[in-house]
C-alpha positions as CSV (number, residue, x, y, z in Angstrom):
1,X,125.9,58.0,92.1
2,X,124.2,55.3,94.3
3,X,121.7,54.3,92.4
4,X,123.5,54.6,88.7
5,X,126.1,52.2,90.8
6,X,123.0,49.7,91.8
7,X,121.9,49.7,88.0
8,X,125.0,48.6,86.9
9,X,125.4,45.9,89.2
10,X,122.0,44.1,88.7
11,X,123.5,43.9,85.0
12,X,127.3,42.7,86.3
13,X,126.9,41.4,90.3
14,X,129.9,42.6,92.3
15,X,131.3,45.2,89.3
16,X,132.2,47.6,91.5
17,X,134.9,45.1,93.7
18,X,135.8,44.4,90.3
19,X,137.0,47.2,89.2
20,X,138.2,48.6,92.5
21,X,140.6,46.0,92.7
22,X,141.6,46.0,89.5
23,X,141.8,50.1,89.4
24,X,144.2,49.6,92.4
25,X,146.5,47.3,90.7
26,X,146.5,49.8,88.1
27,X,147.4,53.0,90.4
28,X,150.0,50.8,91.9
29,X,152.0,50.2,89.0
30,X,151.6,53.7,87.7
31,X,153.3,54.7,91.3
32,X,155.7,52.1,91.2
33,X,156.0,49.9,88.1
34,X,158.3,48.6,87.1
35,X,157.0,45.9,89.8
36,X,157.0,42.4,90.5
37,X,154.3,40.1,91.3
38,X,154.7,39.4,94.9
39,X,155.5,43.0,96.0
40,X,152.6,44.0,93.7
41,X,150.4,41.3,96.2
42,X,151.6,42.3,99.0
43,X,151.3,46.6,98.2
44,X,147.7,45.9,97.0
45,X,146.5,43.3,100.1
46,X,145.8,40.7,97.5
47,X,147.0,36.9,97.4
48,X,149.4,36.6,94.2
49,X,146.8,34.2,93.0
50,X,144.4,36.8,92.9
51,X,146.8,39.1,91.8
52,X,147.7,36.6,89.3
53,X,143.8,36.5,87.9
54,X,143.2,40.5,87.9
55,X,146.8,40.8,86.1
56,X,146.0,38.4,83.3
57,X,143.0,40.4,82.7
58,X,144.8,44.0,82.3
59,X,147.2,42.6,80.5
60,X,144.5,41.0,77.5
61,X,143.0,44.1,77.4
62,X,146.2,46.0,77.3
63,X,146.2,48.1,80.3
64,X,149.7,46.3,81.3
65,X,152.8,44.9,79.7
66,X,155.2,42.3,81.9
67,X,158.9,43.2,81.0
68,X,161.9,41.8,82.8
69,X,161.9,44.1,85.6
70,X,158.3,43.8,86.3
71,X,155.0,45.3,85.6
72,X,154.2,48.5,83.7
73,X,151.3,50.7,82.1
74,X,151.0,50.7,79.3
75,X,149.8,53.5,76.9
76,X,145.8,52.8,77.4
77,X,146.5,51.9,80.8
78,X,147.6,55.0,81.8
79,X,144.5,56.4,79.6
80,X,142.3,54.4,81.6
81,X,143.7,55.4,84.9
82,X,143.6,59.1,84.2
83,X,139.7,58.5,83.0
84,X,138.6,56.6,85.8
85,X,140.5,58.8,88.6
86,X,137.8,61.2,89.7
87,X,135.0,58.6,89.2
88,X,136.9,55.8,91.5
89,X,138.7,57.8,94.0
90,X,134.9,59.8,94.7
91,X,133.3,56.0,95.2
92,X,136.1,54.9,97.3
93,X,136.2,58.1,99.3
94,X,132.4,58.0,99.7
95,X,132.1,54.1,100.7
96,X,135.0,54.9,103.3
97,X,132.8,57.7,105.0
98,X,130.1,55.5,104.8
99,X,131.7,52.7,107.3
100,X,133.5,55.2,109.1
101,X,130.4,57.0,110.1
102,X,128.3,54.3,110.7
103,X,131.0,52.9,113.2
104,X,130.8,56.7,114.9
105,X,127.1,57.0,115.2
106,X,126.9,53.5,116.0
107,X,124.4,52.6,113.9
108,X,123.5,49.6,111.2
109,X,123.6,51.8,108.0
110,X,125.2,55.4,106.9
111,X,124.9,56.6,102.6
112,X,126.4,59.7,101.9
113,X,125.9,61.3,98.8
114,X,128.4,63.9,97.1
115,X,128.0,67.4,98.0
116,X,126.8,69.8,100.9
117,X,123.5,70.4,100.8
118,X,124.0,73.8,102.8
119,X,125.6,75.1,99.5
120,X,123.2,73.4,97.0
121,X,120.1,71.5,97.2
122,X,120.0,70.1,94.6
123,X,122.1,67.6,97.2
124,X,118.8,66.6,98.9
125,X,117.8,65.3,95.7
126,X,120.6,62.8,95.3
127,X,119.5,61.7,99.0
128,X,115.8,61.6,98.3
129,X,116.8,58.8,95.8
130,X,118.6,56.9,98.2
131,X,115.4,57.2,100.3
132,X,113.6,55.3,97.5
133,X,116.3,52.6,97.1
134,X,116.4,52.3,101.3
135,X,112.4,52.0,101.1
136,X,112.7,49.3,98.7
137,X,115.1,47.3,100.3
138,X,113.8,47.3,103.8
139,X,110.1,47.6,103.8
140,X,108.8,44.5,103.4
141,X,105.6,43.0,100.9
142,X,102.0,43.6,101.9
143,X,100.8,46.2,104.2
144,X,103.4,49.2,105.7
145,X,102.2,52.1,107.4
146,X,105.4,54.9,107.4
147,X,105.0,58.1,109.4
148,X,106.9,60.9,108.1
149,X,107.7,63.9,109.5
150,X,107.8,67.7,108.4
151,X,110.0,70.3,107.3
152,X,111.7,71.6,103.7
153,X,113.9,68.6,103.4
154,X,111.0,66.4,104.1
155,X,108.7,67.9,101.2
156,X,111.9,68.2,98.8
157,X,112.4,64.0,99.5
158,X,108.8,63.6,99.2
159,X,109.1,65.1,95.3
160,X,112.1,62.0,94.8
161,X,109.9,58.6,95.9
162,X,108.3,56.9,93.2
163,X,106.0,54.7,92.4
164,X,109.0,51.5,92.7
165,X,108.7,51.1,96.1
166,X,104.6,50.4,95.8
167,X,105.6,47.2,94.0
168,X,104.1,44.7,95.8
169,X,103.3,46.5,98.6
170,X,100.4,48.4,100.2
171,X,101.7,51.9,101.4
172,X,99.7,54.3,103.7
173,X,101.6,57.5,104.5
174,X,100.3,58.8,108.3
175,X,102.1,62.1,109.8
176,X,104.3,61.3,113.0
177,X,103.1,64.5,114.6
178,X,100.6,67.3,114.4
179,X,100.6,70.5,112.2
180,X,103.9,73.1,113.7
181,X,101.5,76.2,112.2
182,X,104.9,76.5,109.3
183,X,104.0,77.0,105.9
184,X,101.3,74.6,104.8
185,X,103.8,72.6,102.3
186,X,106.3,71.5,104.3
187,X,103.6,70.4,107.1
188,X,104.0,66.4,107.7
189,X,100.4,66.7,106.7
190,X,101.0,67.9,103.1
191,X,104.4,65.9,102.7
192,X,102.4,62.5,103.3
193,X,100.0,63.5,101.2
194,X,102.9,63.9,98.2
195,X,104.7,60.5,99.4
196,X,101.4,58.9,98.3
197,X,101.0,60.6,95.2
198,X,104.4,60.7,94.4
199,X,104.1,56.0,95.4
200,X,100.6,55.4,94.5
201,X,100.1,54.5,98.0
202,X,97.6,56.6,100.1
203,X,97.5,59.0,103.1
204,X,95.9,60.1,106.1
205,X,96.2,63.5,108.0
206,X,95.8,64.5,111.7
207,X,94.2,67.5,111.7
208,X,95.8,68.8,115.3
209,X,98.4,71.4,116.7
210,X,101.8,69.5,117.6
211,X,102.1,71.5,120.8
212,X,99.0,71.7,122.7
213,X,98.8,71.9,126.6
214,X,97.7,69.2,128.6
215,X,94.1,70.0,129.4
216,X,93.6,70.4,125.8
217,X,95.7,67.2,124.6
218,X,93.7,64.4,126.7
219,X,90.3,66.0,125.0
220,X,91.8,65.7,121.9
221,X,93.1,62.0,121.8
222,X,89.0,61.4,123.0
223,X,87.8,62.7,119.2
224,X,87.0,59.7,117.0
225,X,88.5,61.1,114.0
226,X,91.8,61.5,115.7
227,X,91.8,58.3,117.3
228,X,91.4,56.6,114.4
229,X,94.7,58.7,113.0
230,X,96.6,58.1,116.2
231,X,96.1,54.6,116.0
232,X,97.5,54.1,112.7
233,X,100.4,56.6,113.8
234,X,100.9,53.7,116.5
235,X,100.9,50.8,114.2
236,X,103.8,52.4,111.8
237,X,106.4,50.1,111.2
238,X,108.2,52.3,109.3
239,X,109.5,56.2,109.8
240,X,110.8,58.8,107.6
241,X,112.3,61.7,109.4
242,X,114.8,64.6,109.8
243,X,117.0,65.7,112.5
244,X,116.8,69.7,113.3
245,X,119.1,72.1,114.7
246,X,118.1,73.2,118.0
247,X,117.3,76.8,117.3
248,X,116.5,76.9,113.8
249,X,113.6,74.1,115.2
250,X,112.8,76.3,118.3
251,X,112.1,79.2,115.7
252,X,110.0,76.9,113.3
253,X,108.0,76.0,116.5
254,X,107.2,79.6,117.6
255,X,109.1,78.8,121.0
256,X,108.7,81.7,123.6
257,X,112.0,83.8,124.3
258,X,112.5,81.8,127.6
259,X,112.6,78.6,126.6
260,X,114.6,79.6,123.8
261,X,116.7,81.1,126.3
262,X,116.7,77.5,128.5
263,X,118.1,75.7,125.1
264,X,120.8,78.2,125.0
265,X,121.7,77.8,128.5
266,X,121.7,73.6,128.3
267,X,123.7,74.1,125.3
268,X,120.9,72.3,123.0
269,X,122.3,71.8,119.3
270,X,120.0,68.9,118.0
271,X,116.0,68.3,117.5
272,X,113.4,65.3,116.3
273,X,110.7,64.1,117.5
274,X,110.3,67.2,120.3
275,X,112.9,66.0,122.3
276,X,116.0,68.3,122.3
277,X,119.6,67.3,123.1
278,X,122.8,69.1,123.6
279,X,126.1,67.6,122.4
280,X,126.3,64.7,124.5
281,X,123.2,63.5,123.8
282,X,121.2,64.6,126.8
283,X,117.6,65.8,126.5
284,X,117.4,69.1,127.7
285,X,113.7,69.8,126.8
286,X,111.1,67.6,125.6
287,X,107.6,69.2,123.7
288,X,104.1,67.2,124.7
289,X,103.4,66.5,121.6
290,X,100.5,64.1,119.5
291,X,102.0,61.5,117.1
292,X,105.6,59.1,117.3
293,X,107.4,59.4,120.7
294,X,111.3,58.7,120.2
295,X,110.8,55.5,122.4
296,X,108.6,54.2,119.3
297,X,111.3,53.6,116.8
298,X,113.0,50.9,118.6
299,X,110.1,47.9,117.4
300,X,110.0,49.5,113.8
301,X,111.4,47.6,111.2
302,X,112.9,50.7,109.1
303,X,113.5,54.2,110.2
304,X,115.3,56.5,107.7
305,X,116.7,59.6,108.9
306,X,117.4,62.0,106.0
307,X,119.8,65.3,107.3
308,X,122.6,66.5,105.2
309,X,125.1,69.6,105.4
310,X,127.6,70.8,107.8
311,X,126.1,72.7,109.7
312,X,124.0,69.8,110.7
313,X,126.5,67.6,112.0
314,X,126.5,68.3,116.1
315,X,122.7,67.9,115.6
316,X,122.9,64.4,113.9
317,X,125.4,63.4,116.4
318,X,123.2,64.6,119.7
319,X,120.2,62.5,118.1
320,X,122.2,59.3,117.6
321,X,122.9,59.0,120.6
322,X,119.1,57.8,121.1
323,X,118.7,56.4,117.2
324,X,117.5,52.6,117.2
325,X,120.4,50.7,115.8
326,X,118.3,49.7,112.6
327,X,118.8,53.5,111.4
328,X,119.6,54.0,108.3
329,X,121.5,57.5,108.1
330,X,121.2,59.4,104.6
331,X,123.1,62.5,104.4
332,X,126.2,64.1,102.1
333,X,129.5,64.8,102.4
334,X,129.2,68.1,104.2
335,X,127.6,66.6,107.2
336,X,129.9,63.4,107.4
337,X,133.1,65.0,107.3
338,X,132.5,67.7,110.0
339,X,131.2,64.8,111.9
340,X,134.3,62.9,111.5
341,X,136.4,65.8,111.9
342,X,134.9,66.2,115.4
């Protein structure tokens, strides 16, 4: 619904006020019409001069009729309001969760798409596109270097970017971390390598285990090759990423039964980056890993996280806690509702 909603207001700036006020002069009167003027202003929030303005236009187009006892529908008006119902009232709910969450999580920017994406994927979709939209509107022209991360909803929002957000810019995709040993098409390897076809921009991989002891990590950052990537890794100013529940991320890592024992005990219920938190935020266990560290994001001009669904919403919650304040949240209704229920 996002971006149909952006399309139509490049063609008519600030439609969607528009007709949300005017919609709401229209519900009002259908609850309460016959109604006056000024207790039509002061139901709706609106000055009666405004009120005036937005009335004289439902009434040319014969939504309303004034009679001596006030303000009615009329036949098409009540057509229209019936028509427009589900479409307005989903907006309006949406918009609402929008500022609500981003007030919760404490964070610039929340978009929540329709839908649970624990029930249907399909979901993820819808939020891939918003990942495109968010691309375009933050990266800025010339060179970007954006890490990405791993995982299904990763590769499935790697399938959604197009080649739009190349448009006067020079994209290279670089993985924030090594390979997890997971299927090979959801490694951040492979879903770089789709954001750039998928762009036209262009990738590089890193061609290392994320976890990897210490006498084996310092030998590796020494290899040319994966200096080179690390580097770039360092220079990103932009970050696409998910945020992982703590055991379903502990089994995707191949995490031996103690410490998957030690995150049960601490109570972790939240992943990314390596670090685990529990439901205060607190990191309870953090991997050595190659590629973005969580204290990274803070000078990056756009970081995206992209989680949806309900049962992800005491992991998004726990991550937040540490999210730079430039994050721009993208996830559904599922997800935003449990966390606002909590």
């Amino acid at each position: 619904m996002h971006q149909e909603i952006e399309w139509i207001e490049r063609v008519i700036p600030d439609v969607i006020d528009t007709i949300s006020r005017r919609y709401a002069v229209l519900k009002h009167i259908a609850l309460a019409g016959p109604i006056g003027r000024r207790s039509l202003a002061d139901a709706v929030g609106m000055s009666e001069r405004i009120l005036r303005t937005e009335a004289d236009c439902l009434k040319k187009q014969d939504l309303i009729a004034t009679t001596k006892s006030g303000m009615i529908l009329t036949d098409k008006g009540r057509e229209v309001i019936q028509g427009l119902s589900s479409f307005i009232d989903q907006l309006l709910d949406l918009k609402q969760l929008e500022v609500q969450l981003s007030q919760k999580l404490g964070i610039t920017n929340c978009l929540v798409v329709a839908g649970n994406s624990d029930n249907d994927r399909d979901v993820v979709d819808e939020m891939g596109k918003l990942v495109t939209n968010t691309l375009k509107t933050l990266l800025p022209h010339g060179k970007n270097v954006i890490a990405a991360m791993g995982g299904t909803t990763m590769a499935q929002i790697a399938d959604c970017l197009t080649p739009e957000i190349s448009r006067n810019r020079e994209l290279l995709f670089v993985p924030a971390r090594g390979g997890l040993g997971e299927r090979v098409e959801i490694q951040a390897n492979n879903v770089c390598a789709r954001m750039a076809l998928c762009t036209g921009g262009k990738s590089r991989s890193l061609y290392v285990p994320e976890q990897v002891s210490e006498s084996t990590y310092r030998p590796l950052l020494k290899e040319p090759a994966i200096q080179e990537v690390v580097a770039l890794i360092k220079q990103s100013n932009a970050v696409i990423h998910s945020i992982g529940t703590a055991m379903h991320m502990a089994h995707r890592r191949s995490m031996s039964k103690d410490l998957v024992a030690m995150l049960k005990e601490k109570r972790a219920v939240g992943e990314a980056f390596g670090y685990f938190f529990d439901e205060s935020g607190r990191v309870v266990y953090r991997i050595s890993r190659i590629g973005i560290q969580l204290e990274d994001l803070a000078s990056m001009d756009c970081v995206v996280a992209v989680a949806g669904g309900a049962s992800k919403a005491k992991a998004i919650v726990s991550y937040m806690n540490h999210a730079p304040k430039q994050t721009c949240l993208i996830t559904d209704e599922g997800a935003a509702k449990a966390i606002l229920k909590e």
